[in-house]
Structures are given as structure tokens and as C-alpha cells.
C-alpha positions in Angstrom: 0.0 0.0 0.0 1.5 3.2 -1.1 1.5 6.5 1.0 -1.5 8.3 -0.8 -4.0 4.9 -0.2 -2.3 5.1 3.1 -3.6 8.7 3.5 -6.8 8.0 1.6 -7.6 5.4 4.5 -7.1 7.4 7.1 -9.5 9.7 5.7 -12.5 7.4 5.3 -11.6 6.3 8.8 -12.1 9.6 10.2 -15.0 10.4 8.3 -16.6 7.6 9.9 -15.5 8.6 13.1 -17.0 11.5 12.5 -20.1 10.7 11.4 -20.5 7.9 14.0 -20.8 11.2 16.6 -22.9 13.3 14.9 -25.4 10.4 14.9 -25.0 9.6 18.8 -24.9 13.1 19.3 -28.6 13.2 17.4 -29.7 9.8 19.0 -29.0 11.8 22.1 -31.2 14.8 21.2 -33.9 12.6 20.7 -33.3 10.8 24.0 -33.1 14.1 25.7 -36.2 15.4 23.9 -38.3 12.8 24.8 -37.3 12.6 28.4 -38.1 16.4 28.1 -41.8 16.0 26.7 -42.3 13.0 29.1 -41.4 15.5 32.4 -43.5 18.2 30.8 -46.7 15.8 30.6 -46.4 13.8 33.3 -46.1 17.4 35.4 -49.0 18.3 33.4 -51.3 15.0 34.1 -50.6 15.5 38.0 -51.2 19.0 38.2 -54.7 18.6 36.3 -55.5 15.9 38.4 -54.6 17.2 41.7 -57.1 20.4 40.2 -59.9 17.5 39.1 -59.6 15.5 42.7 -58.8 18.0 45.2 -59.3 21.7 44.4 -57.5 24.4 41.5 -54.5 25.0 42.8 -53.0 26.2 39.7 -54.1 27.9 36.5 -53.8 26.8 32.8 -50.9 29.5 32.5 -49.0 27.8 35.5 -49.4 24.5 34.4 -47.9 25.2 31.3 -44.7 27.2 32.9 -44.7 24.4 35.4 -44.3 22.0 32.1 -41.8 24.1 30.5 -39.3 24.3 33.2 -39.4 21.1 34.3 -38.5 19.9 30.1 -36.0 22.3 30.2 -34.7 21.6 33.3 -34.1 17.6 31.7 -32.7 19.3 28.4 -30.1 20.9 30.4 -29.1 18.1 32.5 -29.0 15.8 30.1 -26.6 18.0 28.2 -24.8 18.4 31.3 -24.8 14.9 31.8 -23.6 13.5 28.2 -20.1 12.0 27.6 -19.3 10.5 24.3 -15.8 9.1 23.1 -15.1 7.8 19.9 -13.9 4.9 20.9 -17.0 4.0 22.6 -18.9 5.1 19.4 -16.8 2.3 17.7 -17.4 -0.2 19.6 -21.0 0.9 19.6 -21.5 0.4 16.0 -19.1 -2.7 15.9 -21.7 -4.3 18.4 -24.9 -3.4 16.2 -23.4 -4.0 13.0 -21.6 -7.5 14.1 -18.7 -7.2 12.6 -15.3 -7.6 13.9 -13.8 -5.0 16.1 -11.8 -3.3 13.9 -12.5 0.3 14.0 -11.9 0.1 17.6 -8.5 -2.2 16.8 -7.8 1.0 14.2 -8.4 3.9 17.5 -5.6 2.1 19.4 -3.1 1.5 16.7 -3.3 5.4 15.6 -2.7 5.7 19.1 0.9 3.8 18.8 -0.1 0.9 20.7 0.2 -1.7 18.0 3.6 -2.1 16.2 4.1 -0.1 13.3 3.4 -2.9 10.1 0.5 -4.2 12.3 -1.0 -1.1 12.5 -0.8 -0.4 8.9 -2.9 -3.3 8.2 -5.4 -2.5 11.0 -5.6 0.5 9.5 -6.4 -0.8 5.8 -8.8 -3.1 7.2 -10.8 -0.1 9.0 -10.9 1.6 5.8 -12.2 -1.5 4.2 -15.0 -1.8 6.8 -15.7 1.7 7.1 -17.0 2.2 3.1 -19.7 -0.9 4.0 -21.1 0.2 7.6 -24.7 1.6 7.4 -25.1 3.9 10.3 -28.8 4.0 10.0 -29.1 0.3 10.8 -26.6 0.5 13.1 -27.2 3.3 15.3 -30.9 3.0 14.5 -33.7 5.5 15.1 -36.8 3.0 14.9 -36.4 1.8 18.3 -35.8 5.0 19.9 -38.2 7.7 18.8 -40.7 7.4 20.5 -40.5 5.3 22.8 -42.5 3.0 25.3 -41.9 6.2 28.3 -43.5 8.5 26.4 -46.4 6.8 25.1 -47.4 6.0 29.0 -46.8 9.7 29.3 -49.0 11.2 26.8 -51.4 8.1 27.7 -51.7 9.1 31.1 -52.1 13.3 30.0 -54.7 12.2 27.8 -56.5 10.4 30.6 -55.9 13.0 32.9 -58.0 15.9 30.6 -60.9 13.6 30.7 -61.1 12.7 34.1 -64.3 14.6 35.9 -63.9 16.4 38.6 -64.4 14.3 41.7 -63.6 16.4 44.4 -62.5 13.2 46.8 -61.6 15.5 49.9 -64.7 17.6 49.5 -62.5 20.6 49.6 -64.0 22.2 46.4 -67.1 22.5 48.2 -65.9 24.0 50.9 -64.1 26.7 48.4 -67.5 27.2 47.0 -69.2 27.5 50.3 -66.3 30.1 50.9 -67.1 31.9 48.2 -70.9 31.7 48.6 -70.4 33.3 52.5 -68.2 35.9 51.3 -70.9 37.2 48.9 -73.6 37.0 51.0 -71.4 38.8 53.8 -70.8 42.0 50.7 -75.0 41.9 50.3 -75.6 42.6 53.7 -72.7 44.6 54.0 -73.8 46.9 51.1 -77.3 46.8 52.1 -75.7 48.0 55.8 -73.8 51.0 54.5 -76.9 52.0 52.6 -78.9 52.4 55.7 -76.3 53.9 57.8 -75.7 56.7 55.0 -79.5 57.1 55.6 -79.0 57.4 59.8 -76.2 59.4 58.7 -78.0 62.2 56.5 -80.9 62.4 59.0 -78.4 63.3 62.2 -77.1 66.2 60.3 -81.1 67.4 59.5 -82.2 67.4 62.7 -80.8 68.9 66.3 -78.3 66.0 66.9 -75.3 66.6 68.9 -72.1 67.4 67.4 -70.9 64.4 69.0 -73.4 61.6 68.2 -73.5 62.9 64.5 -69.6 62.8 64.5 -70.0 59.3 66.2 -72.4 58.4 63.2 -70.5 59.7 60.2 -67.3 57.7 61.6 -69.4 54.2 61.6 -70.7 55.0 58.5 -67.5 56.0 56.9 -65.3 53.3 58.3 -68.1 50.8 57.2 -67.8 52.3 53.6 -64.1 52.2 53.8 -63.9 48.4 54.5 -66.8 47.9 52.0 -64.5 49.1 49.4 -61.5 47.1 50.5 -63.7 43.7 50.4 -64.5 44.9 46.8 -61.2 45.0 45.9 -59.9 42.3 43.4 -56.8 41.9 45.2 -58.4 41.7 48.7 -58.4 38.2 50.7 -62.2 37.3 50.3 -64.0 38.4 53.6 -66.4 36.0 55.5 -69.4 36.5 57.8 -67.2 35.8 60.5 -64.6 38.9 59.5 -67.9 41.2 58.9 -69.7 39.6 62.7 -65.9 40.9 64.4 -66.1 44.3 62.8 -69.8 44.8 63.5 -69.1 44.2 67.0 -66.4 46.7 66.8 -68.4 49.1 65.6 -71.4 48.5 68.4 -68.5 48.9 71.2 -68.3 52.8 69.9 -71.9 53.4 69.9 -71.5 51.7 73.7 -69.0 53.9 74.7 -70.8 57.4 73.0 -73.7 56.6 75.1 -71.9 55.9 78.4 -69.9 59.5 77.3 -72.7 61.6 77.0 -74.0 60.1 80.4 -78.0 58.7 79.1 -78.1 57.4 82.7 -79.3 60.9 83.2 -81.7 61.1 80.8 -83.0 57.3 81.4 -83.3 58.6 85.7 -85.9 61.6 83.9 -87.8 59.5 81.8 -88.2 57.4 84.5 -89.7 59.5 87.0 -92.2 60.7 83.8 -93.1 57.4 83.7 -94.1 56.7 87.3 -96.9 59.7 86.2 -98.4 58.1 83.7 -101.6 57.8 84.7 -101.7 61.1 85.2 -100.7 62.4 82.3 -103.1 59.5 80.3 -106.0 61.7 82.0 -104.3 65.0 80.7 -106.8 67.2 78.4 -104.1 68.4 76.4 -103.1 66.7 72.9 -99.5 67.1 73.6 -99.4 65.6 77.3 -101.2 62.9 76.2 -98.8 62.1 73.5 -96.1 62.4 75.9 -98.0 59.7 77.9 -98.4 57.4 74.9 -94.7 57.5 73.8 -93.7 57.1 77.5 -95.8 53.8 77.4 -93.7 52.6 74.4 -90.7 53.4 75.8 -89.5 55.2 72.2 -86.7 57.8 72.7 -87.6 59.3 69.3 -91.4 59.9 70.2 -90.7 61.0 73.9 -88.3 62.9 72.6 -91.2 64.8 69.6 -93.6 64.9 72.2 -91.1 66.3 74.5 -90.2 69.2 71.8 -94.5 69.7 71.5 -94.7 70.2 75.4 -91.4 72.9 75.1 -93.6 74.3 72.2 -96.7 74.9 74.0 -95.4 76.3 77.3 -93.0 78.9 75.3 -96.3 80.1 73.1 -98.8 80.0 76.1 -97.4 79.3 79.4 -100.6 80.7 81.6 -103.0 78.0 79.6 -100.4 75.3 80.9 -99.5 76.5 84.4 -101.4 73.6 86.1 -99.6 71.3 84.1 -96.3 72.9 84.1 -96.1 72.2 87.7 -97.2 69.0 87.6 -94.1 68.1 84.9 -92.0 70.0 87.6 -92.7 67.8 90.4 -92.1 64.6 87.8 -89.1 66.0 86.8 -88.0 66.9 90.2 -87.9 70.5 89.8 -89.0 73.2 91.9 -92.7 74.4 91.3 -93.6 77.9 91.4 -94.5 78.0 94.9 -91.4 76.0 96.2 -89.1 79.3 94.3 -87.9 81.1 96.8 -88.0 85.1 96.3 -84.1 85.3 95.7 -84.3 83.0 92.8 -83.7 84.7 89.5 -84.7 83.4 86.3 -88.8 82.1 85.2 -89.9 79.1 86.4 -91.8 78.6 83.2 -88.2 79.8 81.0 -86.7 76.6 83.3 -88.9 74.1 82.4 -89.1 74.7 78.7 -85.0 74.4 78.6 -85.3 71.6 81.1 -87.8 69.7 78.5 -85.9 71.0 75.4 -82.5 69.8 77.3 -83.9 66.0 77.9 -85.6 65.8 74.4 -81.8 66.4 72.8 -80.6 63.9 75.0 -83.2 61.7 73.8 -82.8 62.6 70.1 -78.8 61.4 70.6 -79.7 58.6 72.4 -82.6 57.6 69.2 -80.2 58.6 66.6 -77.5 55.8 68.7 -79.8 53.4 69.3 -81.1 53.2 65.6 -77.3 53.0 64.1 -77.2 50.3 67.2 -80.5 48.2 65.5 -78.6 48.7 62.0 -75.5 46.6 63.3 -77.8 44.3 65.4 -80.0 43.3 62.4 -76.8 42.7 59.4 -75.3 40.8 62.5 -78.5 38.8 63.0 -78.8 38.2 58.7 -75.1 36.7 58.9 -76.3 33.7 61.5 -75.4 30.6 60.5 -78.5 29.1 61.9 -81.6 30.0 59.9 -83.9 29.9 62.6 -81.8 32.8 63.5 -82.3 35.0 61.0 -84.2 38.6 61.3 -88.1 38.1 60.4 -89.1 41.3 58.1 -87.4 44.2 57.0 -84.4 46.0 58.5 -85.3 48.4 61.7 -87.1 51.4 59.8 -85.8 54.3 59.3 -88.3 57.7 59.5 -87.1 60.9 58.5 -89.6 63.1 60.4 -89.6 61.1 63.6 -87.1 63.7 65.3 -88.3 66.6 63.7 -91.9 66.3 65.3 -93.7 65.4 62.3 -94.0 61.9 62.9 -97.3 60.3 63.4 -96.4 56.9 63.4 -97.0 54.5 66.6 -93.3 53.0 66.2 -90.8 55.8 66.3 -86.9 55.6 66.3 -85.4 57.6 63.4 
């Protein structure tokens, strides 16, 4: 064998060589590859699954990125992972091909393990070989791509979209339970605010203290504040539970405006009032009468209008009332005219009408409370668990002219 066949053998050699890595390399892509769509649909099938048996936990977005990193994830180990020599490419294709091992034989003796004439004709025979060896039988794809792992995979992601929804643990009924609680908690809160805004605009209509109407406009604002934060898409959903804690909040400050503006007071007048009912039932006059009747309902709102009547009359004809004014005196525990000493300034008939005028604005406070108090009471009643606890009827009413004296209804309040 002359030097250029010499040469010309060593080139078909290495161009087999060569080629017998580029197809490992490939048969390694597709190994890769399908280990990379297997990972992607096998975290696919568990994550729809795991949505189907026990409750969404993730959207179709996040199931897909999930997929997608976990295939790439494989891609990038396997390529981390991959270590390919020729000489265990030749043997490789020696083994599939069955022929004798002489490309290997040919690695070594370029190597200069072999003697020098003996590796000449190792050499020649590789050469010899190399023209006849069919790489696509030999490294074949056929039993590859795809293979018995992914079919399972994609058998199991197809069996896992048609899967219904079971819901084993029950938990997706307790989400939708959830979510059924916190709308019915945003009804009654919306319905809530709507009625305090009312309470609200009436306080500032009628002769309400600065205090209880500032008292009133804070409920009502810091009700409408947390409204619109339970609206809020970004919000943790609210439950009955949440809006039954703040409710109760909210009745500890009407508590603790009543015990500030000292009602015992008020509640020690009315009192004595009452223990002259019968007398004032057997009144003549429209207005004492009235008193008598609201007295007997125990309304702050109507004691309070027939209160404002009484202050009415005396002012515009206190001699057609003097029998009566005295009579409220000694109820009231006030002096009566003949009790005055001589050294005492000021009308006695001046002091009751600002003694009546002074408890009917207590009262009026007291109403306005109570009614934001009845508000609270009955959305805290609606959000009961127990049905047989639920309100009956509408929501407490709320009247306009009940503290303005206009009001001729039996029930007042506000």
C-alpha cells in the first residue's frame, strides 16, 4: 500500500468517526427530547389531576410554565450529563453492526499501541469496513423515537384531561361554600352601609349633637371604607365571621358614646315621667297625652317629639299650661312655682321649657345611637349561621320626620 492509499484510509476512517458522533450526538437529542416532553406531561397529568380530585390550585398558565421548566430543566441536564468518546462510538456500532472490532482495533493502533506494520494493516482493514457500515441500521432511530416512556406519558395526559372532577376530599365544596359566604357577607354589608348613610343624613337634619352625629359619620365611613377594601380584586375574600368581628367593633363605639354623654341621666328623667303616667293619660291636652303614649312605648324618638310639642306649647302659652307645668315640675324633680324662693332669678316657666328641650336632645342622641345600634344588630342577626336565626321582616325602619316632630307613626326611632 503506497503512501497516498495510506492517506486516503485514514481519511474514510475519520470520516466515519466522525459521522458515527454526529449520529450519537442526534440519538441523544432525541433521548433528551423525549425525556423532556415525558417530564412536561407527566407534570402536566398531576397538576390537572390534583385540580380535578382536590381543588384548583393552579391555572392553565401555571401548568404550562410548570411543564416548561421542568422539560428544560431535563434538556439541560442531560446536556450536562452526556459523555461521548469515539472509541465507545466504535465499539457501539461494531456491536450493532456484528462485525469484527476493527475500527476500535484501528483507535488504538493510531494511538501507537500496535507495532508499526500491524497497525498499517489494521488500518487498511478499518478503511475496508468503514465504506460498508450503514449507520442507519446501526445506530438506528426505529427503536428509539418514541419510545415505550412517552407513550405511557401522553397516555396518562390524555387520561388525565378527561377525568371529571371528583372532588374526593370535599374541599372544592368547601371553596364554593367560601365563596358563597363571602358574597352573602358583601349583600348585607352593602345593604348595611346604605342604611347607615341614611341614619347618617338624618343626624345632620335634625338637632343631633355634634358628637353623636360625628360618632355616626365615623361608623358610617369606616363601614364604607372596608366595603371598598372587600371589593377589591386583590383583597383576601371576607367571611361573615370577618364582617360579625367588625360589626361588633363598631357597636362597642356606639356603647362607649352613650356611656360619654351620660344617658343614665336622661334614662333617671324618663323614668320619673313614667311613674306619672296615669296622670298624664288623664291630661286634656293633645301634647301631654302624646307624651303619655310615647312614655308607654318606651320610644326615645317619640318622647323625645312629644317632649319638643310640650317645650312648644309652654314657650307660646305658658298661663293656659301653668297647672300642668307644675305638675311636669314635680315629675321632673324640679321646683314648682310656689317652692321658688323670692331670691331665685330666672322664670320658672323659662326653666322648664330648657329643662324639656335639654332631655328631648338627649333623647334625640340617644334615638339617633340606638337606631345606628339596631342597623348593626340586624346585618349581624342576617349573617347567622343558623336559619332559625335570622331577622323576620325588614331592616329596623328608618323615619325621617320622627325627630323633627312630624312623625305620626305608633313606632318611632329615626
Amino acid at each position: 500500500m503506497n503512501a497516498e492509499s495510506e492517506n486516503q484510509s485514514g481519511k474514510d476512517l475519520d470520516l466515519l468517526l466522525k459521522r458515527i458522533q454526529r449520529r450519537r450526538i442526534f440519538l441523544k437529542m432525541l433521548r433528551s427530547l423525549e425525556g423532556a416532553l415525558c417530564g412536561g406531561l407527566l407534570i402536566a397529568a398531576i397538576l390537572i389531576l390534583v385540580d380535578k380530585t382536590y381543588q384548583p390550585v393552579t391555572t392553565i398558565e401555571q401548568k404550562l410554565w410548570a411543564s416548561g421548566v421542568a422539560s428544560l430543566l431535563y434538556l439541560l441536564g442531560s446536556a450536562f450529563r452526556y459523555k461521548s468518546t469515539t472509541l465507545s462510538g466504535a465499539v457501539e456500532v461494531e456491536k450493532n453492526s456484528h462485525i469484527p472490532q476493527t475500527i476500535s482495533t484501528a483507535i488504538y493502533a493510531r494511538e501507537g499501541q500496535l507495532a508499526e506494520d500491524t497497525s498499517k494493516k489494521v488500518i487498511a482493514d478499518a478503511n475496508e469496513v468503514s465504506g460498508s457500515v450503514d449507520l442507519k441500521k446501526a445506530l438506528p432511530v426505529a427503536n428509539l423515537w418514541p419510545g415505550k416512556v412517552l407513550w405511557t406519558c401522553a397516555t396518562l395526559f390524555l387520561v388525565s384531561l378527561f377525568v371529571p372532577a371528583m372532588d374526593l376530599l370535599g374541599t372544592q365544596a368547601m371553596v364554593e361554600e367560601e365563596r358563597k359566604d363571602s358574597a352573602r357577607a358583601l349583600r348585607k354589608e352593602k345593604a348595611l352601609v346604605r342604611r347607615l348613610e341614611k341614619v347618617e343624613e338624618i343626624s345632620k337634619k335634625h338637632e343631633v349633637s355634634k358628637e353623636v352625629r360625628d360618632v355616626i359619620q365615623k361608623i358610617a365611613e369606616n363601614q364604607k371604607k372596608n366595603l371598598q377594601a372587600a371589593k377589591s380584586p386583590t383583597a383576601e375574600k371576607r367571611t361573615s365571621a370577618d364582617l360579625q368581628e367588625q360589626l361588633n367593633r363598631q357597636k362597642s363605639k356606639v356603647a362607649a358614646a352613650k356611656k360619654s354623654m351620660k344617658s343614665d341621666s336622661s334614662k333617671e328623667s324618663v323614668n320619673r315621667l313614667k311613674e306619672g303616667l296615669d296622670s298624664l293619660s288623664q291630661q286634656s291636652s293633645p301634647e301631654m297625652r302624646r307624651l303619655a303614649k310615647a312614655l308607654q312605648e318606651d320610644d326615645p324618638g317619640q318622647i323625645a317629639t312629644a317632649l319638643d310639642a310640650l317645650a312648644k306649647k309652654f314657650g307660646e302659652n305658658p298661663e293656659a299650661m301653668k297647672r300642668m307645668g307644675d305638675q311636669l315640675r314635680k315629675m321632673m324633680g324640679r321646683k314648682s312655682g310656689q317652692d321658688r324662693k323670692s331670691g331665685e332669678s330666672g322664670s320658672k316657666d323659662e326653666d322648664l321649657v330648657n329643662d324639656l328641650e335639654q332631655l328631648s336632645r338627649m333623647l334625640k342622641d340617644i334615638a339617633m345611637l340606638d337606631q345606628v345600634k339596631d342597623q348593626l344588630e340586624f346585618t349581624e342577626a342576617e349573617l347567622s349561621q343558623l336559619a332559625q336565626e335570622w331577622p323576620e321582616g325588614d331592616p329596623p325602619k328608618i323615619c325621617p320626620d320622627c325627630l323633627a316632630g312630624k312623625c305620626a307613626a305608633n313606632s318611632g326611632g329615626t
